[in-house]
TILO-263282 format. One record per residue: y, z negated, x negated of N, C-alpha, C, CB in turn; residue in three letters. Coordinates in steps of 0.1 Angstrom, whole numbers, padded with zeros to 4 digits, always signed. Each point is the difference from the previous one (the first is absolute). Glycine has a CB too. Example, Ala and Ser with C-alpha at 12.3 -4.5 7.8 and 13.67 -1.06 7.14 Angstrom:
<mibas>
-0057-0078-0132+0012+0000+0009+0012+0000-0009-0012-0012+0019ALA+0023+0019-0015+0011+0000-0009+0011-0008+0008-0006+0022-0012SER
</mibas>
This chain:
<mibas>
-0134+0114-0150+0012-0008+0001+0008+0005+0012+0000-0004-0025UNK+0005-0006+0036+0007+0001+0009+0021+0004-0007-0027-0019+0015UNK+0033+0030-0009+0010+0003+0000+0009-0022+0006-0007+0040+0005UNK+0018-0035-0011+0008-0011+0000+0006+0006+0018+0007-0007-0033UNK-0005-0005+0041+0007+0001+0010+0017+0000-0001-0023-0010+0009UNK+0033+0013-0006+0015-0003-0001+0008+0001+0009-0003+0003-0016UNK+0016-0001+0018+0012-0002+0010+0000+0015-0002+0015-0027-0001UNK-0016+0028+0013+0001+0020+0004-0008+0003+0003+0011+0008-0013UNK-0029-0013+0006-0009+0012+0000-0005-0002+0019-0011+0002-0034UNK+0003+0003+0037-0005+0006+0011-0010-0006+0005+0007+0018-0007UNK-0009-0022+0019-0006-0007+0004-0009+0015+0018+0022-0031-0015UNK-0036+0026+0016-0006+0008+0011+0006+0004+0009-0014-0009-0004UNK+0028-0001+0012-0001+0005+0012+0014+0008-0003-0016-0020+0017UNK+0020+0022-0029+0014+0009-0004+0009-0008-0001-0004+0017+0010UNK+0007-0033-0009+0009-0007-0004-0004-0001-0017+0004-0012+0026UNK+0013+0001-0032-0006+0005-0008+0003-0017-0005+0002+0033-0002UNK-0010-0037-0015+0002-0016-0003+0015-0005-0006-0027+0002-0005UNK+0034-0014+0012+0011-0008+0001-0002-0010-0009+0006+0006+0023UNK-0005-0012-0037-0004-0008-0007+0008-0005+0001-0011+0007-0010UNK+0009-0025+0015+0011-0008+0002-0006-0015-0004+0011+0017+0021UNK-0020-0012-0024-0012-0014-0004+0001-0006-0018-0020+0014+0021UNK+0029-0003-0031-0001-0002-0009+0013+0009-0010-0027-0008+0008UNK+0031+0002-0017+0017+0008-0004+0002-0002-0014+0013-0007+0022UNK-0028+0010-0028-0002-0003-0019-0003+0012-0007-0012-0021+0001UNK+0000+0028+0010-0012+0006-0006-0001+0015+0010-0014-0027-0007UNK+0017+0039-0011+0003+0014+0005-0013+0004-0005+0027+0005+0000UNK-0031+0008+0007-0006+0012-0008+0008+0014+0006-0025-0013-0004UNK+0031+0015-0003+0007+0018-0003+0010-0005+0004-0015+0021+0004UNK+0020-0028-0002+0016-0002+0005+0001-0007+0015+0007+0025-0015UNK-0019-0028+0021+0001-0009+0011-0010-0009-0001+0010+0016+0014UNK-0004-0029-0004-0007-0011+0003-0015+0004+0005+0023-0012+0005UNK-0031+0006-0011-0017-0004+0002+0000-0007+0012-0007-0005-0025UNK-0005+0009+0034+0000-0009+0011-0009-0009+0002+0009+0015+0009UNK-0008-0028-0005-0008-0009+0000-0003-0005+0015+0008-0003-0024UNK-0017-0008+0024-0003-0004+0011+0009-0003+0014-0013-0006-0018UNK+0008+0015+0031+0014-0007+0007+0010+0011+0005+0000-0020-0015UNK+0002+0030+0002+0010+0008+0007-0002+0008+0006+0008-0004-0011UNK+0002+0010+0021-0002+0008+0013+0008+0009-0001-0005-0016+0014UNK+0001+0030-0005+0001+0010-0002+0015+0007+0006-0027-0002-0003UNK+0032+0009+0004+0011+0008+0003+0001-0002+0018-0004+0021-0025UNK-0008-0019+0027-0003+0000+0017+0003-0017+0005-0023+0021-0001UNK+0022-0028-0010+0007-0016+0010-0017-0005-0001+0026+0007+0025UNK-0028-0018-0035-0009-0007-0001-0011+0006-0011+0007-0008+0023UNK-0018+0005-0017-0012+0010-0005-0004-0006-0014+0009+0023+0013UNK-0008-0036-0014-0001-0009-0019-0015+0001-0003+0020-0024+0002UNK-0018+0029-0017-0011+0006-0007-0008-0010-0002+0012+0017-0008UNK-0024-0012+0006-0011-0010-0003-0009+0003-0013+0000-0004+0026UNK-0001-0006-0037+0001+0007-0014-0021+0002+0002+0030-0017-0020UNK-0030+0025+0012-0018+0001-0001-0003-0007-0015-0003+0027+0014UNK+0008-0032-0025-0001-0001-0012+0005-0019+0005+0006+0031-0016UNK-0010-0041+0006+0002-0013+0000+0002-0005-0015-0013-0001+0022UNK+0015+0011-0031+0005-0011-0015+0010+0010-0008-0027-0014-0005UNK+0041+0019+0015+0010+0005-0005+0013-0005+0006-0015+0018-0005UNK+0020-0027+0002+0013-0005+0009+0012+0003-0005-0011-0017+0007UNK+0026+0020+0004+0015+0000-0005+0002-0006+0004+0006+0015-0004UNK+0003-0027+0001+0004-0010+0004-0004-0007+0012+0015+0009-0012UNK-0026-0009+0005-0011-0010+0010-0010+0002+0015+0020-0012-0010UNK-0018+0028+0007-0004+0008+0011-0012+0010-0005+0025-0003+0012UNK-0033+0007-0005-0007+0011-0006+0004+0012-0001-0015-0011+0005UNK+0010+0018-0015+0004+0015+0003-0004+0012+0007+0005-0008-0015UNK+0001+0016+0021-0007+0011+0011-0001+0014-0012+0013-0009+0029UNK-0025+0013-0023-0001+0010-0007-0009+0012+0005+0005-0017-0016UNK-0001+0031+0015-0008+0010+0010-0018+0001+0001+0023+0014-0008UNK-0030-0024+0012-0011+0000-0002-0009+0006+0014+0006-0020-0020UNK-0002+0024+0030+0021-0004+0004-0005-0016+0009+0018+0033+0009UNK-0009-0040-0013+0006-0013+0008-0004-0001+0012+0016+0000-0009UNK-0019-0009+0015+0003+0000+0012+0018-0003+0002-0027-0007+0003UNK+0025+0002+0017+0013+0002+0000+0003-0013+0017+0002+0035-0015UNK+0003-0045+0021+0001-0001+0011+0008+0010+0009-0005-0021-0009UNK+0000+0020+0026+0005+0010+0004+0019-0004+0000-0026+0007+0014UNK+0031+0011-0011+0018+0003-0003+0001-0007+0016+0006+0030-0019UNK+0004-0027+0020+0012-0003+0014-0001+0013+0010+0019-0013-0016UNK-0027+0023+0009-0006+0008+0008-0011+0003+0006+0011+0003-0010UNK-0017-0017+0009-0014+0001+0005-0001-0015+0010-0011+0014-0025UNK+0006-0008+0035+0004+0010+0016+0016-0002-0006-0020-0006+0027UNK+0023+0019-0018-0005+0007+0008-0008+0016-0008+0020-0015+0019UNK-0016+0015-0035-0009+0013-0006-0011-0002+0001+0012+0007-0015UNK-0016-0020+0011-0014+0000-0005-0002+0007-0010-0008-0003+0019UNK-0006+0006-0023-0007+0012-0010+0003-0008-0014+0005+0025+0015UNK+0002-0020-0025+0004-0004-0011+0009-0007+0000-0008+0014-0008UNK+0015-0019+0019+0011-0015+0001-0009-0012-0003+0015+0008+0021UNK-0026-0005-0018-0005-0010+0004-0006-0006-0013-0003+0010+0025UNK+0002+0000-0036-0010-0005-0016+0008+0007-0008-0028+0000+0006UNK+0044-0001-0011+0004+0009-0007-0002-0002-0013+0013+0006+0016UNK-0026-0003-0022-0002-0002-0012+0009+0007-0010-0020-0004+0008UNK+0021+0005-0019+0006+0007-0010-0007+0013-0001+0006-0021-0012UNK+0001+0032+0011-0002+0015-0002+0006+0009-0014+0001-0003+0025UNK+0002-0006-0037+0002+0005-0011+0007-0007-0008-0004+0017+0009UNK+0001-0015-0018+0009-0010-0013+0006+0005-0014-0016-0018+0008UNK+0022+0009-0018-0001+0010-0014-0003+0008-0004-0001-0009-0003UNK+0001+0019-0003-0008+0012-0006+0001-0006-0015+0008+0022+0018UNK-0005-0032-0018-0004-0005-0019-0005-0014-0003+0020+0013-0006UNK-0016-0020+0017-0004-0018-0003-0012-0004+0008+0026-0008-0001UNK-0034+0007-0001-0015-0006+0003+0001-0016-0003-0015+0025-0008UNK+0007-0028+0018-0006-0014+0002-0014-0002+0002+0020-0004+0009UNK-0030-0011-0014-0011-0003+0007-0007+0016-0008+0011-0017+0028UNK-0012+0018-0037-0011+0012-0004-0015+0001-0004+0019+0005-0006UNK-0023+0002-0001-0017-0006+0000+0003+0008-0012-0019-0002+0025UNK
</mibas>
């Protein structure tokens, strides 16, 4: 089972996830991130790996890890601007498990 993605946790290139996509749905005391949202760095909207979990009408991200479109830092960083996938999630809420 993939960790839950949320507003705070940590994304590859050290920004971190901005949940602005959805305003229902917590795990531990912050917003779940869903399709779309972009990272601390300015842009960078997640791209869910899972297709039959939705919050208001969006899918859900979850540390499997995600992908990510590139931040506002990519050029001129490059490197992990460019794919800032998700880099950690929940330590209790799982999604998508086997």
């Amino acid at each position: 089972m993939a960790p839950v993605h949320r507003n705070g946790d940590p994304r590859v290139c050290g920004a971190s996830t901005v949940v602005v996509n959805q305003t229902t749905t917590y795990s531990e005391g912050q917003l779940w991130a869903v399709e779309g949202d972009p990272n601390s760095h300015g842009e960078g909207g997640l791209i869910p790996s899972g297709s039959t979990v939705y919050i208001e009408g969006k899918l859900i991200i979850v540390h499997a890890p995600d992908a990510a479109s590139p931040d506002l830092l990519c050029p001129p960083f490059n490197g992990l601007h460019c794919a800032p996938a998700t880099a950690g999630g929940s330590p209790k809420t799982f999604a998508y498990g086997g």
